[in-house]
C-alpha positions as CSV (number, residue, x, y, z in Angstrom):
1,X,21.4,25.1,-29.9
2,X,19.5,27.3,-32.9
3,X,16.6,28.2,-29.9
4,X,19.2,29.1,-27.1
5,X,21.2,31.0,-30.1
6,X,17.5,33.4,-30.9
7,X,16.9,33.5,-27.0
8,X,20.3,35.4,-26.1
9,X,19.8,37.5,-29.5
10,X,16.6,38.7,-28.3
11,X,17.5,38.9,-24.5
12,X,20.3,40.7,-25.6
13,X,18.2,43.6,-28.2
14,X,16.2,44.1,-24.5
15,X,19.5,45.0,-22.5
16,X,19.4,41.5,-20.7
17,X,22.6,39.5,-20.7
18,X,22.2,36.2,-20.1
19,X,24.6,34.8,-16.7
20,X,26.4,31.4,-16.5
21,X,23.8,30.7,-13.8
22,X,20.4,29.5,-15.5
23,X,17.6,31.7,-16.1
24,X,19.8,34.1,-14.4
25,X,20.4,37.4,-16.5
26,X,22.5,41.0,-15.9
27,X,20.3,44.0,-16.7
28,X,22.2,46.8,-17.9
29,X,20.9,50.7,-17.5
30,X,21.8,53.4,-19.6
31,X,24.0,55.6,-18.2
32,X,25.1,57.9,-20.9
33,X,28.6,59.4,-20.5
34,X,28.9,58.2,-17.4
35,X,27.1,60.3,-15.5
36,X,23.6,59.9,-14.1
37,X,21.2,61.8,-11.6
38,X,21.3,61.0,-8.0
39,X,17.7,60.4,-8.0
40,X,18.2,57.5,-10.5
41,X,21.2,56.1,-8.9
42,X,19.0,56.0,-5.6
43,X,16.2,54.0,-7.7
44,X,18.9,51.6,-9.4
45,X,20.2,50.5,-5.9
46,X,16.6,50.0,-5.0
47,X,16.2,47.9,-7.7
48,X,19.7,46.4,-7.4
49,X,18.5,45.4,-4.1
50,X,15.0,44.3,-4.7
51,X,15.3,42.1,-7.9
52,X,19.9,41.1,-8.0
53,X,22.0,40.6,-5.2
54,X,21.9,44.5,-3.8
55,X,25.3,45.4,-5.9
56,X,25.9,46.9,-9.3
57,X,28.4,46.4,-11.8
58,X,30.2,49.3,-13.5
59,X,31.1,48.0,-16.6
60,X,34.5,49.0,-18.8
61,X,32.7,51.3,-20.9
62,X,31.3,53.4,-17.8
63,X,27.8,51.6,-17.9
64,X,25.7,50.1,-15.2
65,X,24.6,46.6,-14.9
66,X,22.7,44.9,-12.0
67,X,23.5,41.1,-12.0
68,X,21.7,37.7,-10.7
69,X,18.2,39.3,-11.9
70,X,15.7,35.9,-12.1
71,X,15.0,36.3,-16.1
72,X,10.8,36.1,-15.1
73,X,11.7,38.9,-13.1
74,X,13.6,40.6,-15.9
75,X,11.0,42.8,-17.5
76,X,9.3,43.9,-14.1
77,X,12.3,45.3,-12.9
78,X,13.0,47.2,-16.1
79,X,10.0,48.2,-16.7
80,X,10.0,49.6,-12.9
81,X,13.0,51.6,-13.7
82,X,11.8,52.9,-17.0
83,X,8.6,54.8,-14.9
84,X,11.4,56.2,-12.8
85,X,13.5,57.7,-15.9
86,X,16.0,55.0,-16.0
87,X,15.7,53.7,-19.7
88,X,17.4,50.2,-21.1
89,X,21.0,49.8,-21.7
90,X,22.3,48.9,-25.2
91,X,23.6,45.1,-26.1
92,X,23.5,42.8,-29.2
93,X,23.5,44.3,-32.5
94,X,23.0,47.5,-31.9
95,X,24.8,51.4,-31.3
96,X,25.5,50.9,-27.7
97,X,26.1,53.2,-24.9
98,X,28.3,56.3,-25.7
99,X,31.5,56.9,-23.5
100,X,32.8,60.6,-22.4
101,X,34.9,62.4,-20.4
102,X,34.0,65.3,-18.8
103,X,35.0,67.5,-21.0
104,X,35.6,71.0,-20.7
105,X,32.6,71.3,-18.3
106,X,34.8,70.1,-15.3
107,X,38.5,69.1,-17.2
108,X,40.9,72.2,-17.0
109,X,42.2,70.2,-19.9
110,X,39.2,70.1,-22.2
111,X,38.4,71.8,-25.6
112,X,34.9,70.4,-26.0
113,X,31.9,70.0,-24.4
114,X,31.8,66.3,-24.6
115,X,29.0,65.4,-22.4
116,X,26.4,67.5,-24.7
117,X,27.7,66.1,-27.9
118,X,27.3,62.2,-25.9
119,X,23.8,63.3,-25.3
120,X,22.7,64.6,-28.4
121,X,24.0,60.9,-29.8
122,X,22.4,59.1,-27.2
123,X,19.2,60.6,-28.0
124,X,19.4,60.1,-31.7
125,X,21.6,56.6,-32.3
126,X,21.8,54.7,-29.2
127,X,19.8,51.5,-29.2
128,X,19.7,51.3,-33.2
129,X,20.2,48.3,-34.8
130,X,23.2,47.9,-37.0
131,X,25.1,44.7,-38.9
132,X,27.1,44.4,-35.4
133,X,28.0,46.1,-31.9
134,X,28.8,49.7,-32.7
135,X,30.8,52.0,-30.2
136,X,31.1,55.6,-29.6
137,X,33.8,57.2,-27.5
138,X,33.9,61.3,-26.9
139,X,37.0,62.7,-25.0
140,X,37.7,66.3,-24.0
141,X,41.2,66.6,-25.9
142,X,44.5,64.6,-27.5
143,X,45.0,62.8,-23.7
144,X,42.6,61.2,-24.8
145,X,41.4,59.2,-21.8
146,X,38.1,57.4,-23.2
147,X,40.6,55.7,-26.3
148,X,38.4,57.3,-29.1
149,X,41.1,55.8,-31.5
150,X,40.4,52.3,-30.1
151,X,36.5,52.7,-31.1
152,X,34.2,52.3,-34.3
153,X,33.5,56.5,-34.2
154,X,35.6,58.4,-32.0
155,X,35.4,62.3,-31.5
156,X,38.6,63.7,-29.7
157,X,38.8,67.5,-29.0
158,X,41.5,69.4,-30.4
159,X,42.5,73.3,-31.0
160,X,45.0,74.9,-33.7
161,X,47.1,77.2,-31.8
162,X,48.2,80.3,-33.6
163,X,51.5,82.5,-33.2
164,X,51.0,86.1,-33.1
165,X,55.1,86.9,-33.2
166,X,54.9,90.3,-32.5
167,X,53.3,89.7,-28.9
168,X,56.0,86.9,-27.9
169,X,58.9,87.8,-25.4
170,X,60.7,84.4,-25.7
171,X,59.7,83.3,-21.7
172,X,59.9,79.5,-23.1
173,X,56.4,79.2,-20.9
174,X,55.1,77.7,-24.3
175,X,58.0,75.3,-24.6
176,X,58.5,73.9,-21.4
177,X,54.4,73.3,-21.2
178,X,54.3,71.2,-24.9
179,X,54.4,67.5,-24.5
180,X,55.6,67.2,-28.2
181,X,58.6,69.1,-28.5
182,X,56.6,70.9,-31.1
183,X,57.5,74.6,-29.9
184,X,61.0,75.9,-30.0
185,X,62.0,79.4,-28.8
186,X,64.8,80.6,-30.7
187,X,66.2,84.3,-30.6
188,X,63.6,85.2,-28.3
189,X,60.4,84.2,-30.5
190,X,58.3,81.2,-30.6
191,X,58.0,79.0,-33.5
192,X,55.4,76.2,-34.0
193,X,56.4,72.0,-36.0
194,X,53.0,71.5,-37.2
195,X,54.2,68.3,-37.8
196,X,54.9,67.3,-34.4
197,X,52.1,69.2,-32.9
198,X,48.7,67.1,-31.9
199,X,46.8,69.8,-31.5
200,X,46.2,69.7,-27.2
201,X,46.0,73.3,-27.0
202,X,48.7,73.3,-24.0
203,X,50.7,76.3,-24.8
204,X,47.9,78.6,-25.5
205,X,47.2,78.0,-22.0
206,X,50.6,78.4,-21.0
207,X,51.0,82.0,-22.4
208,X,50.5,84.7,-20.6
209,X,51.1,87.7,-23.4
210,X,48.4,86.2,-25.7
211,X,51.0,85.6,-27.9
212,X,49.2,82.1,-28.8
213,X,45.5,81.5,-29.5
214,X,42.8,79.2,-30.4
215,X,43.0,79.3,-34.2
216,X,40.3,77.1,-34.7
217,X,38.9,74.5,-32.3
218,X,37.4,71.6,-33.0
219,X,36.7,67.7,-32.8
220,X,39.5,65.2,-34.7
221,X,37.3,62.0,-35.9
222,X,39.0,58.5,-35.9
223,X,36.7,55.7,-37.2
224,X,37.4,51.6,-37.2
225,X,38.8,51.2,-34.4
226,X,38.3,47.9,-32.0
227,X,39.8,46.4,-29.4
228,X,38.5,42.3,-28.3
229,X,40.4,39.6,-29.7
230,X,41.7,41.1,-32.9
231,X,42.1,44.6,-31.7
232,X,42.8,47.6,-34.1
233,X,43.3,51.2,-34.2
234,X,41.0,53.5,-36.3
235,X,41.9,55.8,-38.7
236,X,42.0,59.1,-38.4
237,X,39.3,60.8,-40.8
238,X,39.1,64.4,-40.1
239,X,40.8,67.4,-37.6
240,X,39.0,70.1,-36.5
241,X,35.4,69.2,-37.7
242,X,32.4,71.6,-36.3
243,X,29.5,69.5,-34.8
244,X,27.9,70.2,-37.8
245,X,30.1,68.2,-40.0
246,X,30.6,65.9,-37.0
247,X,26.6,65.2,-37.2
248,X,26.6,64.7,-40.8
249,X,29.7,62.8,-41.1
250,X,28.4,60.5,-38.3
251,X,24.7,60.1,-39.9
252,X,26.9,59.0,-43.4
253,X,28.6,57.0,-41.4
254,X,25.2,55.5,-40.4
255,X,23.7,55.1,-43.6
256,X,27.0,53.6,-45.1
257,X,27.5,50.5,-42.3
258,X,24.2,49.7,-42.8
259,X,23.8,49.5,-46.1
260,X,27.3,48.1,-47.1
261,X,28.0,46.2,-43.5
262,X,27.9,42.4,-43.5
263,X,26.1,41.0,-40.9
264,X,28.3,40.4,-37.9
265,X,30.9,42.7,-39.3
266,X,32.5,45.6,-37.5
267,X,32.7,48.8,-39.2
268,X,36.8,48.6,-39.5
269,X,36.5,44.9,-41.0
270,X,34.1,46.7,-43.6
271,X,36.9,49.4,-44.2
272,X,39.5,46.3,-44.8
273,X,36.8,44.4,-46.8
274,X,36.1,47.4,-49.3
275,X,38.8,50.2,-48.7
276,X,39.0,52.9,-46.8
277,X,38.7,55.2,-49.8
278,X,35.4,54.5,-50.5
279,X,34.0,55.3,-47.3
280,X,35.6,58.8,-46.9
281,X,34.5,59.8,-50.5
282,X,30.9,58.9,-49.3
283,X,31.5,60.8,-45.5
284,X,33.3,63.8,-46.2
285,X,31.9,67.0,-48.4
């Protein structure tokens, strides 16, 4: 049981995931963000169709896996993709695969540019080992359609909208466009419940007399969060961050899980285990 156990660990650091079938294996690609060049996708089917059954799996977390690979095989086939630019996927211990939207590159809705911030973690944390699975999620704004708050580190787009009264005509565009109740017109002028309002950046874009802008925009970090058999959401560590403190709050983050991090423990069971507290006083400036 011990040798199958240090088989699968190390199948697994490689991006191989053993089947049900024996010495059968899924290989999983990277596909950061979920996008990917034709040209790969063209040598992944290739490969899909020389060394697995001629499908691919898309998995939950918008990566690519090619099943029913012979594990001899295993190695030639990723190591045939790797000459064509198509690197490993991310499995086991380790940051895996980062998950985006398309952020405000394509989304009418977005406030971030979410597929450069995936790529700039991809190319610095994914694939590094940590005490257990780690997952990032980057989404364009508060819709919030990758479930950042349902992942270790998620980065959610957001914009403070401000009131300049003297430009508002009470049209009510602003009101009837926010999701959240959070703008009232009364007497003809706009006001704002920060309380209520999450930060989507909706009315701004509803106003026509530029009576609302972008005060600040930003990214709103949630960290801890899981979903599996004890699922859990994370908490919500910082609005508005720059990628500057997003960088340095998620290399803290880093140096923190694995230096405190049991092995086999997620980053929000660490929270629970130690406090919250003493991770933000360590993250934040």
């Amino acid at each position: 049981m011990s040798e199958k156990k240090i088989d699968e660990s190390l199948l697994k650091s490689k991006g191989f995931l053993p089947q049900r079938q024996e010495n059968m294996v899924s290989m999983r690609v990277r596909a950061t963000s979920g996008r990917i060049d034709a040209e790969k996708l063209r040598a992944i089917a290739d490969a899909a169709e020389k060394y697995g059954h001629g499908y691919i799996h898309i998995t939950s977390r918008q990566g690519i896996e090619i099943p029913f690979v012979k594990l001899e095989e295993a190695e030639e086939a990723s190591s045939e993709l790797e000459k064509q630019g198509v690197l490993r996927g991310s499995s086991g211990k380790r940051v895996r695969a980062v998950v985006a939207c398309q952020g405000n590159e394509v989304c009418r809705f977005g406030l971030i540019d979410c597929q450069q911030i995936a790529n700039r973690i991809t190319e610095k944390y994914v694939g590094e080992t940590v005490p257990k699975k780690l997952k990032i999620a980057v989404t364009g704004c508060p819709s919030a359609c990758v479930k950042p708050q349902d992942t270790d580190f998620g980065v959610m787009g957001t914009t403070k909208p401000q009131l300049i009264s003297e430009n508002c005509v009470g049209c009510k565009r602003c009101e009837k466009a926010c999701k959240m109740e959070a703008i009232k017109v009364l007497d003809d002028k706009a006001s704002i419940d920060r309380e209520k309002c999450i930060l989507c950046g909706l009315c701004i874009a509803a106003c026509r007399k530029d009576a609302l802008r972008a005060e600040k925009t930003g990214c709103t970090i949630f960290v801890g969060g899981k979903l599996g058999r004890k699922p859990g959401h994370g908490t919500k560590l910082l609005e508005l961050a720059d990628e500057g403190q997003l960088f340095s709050i998620l290399e803290k983050t880093f140096e923190y899980y694995r230096r405190e991090g049991l092995d086999g423990e997620r980053l929000g069971d660490l929270f629970d285990r130690l406090g919250f507290e003493k991770y933000r006083k360590e993250v934040l400036p």
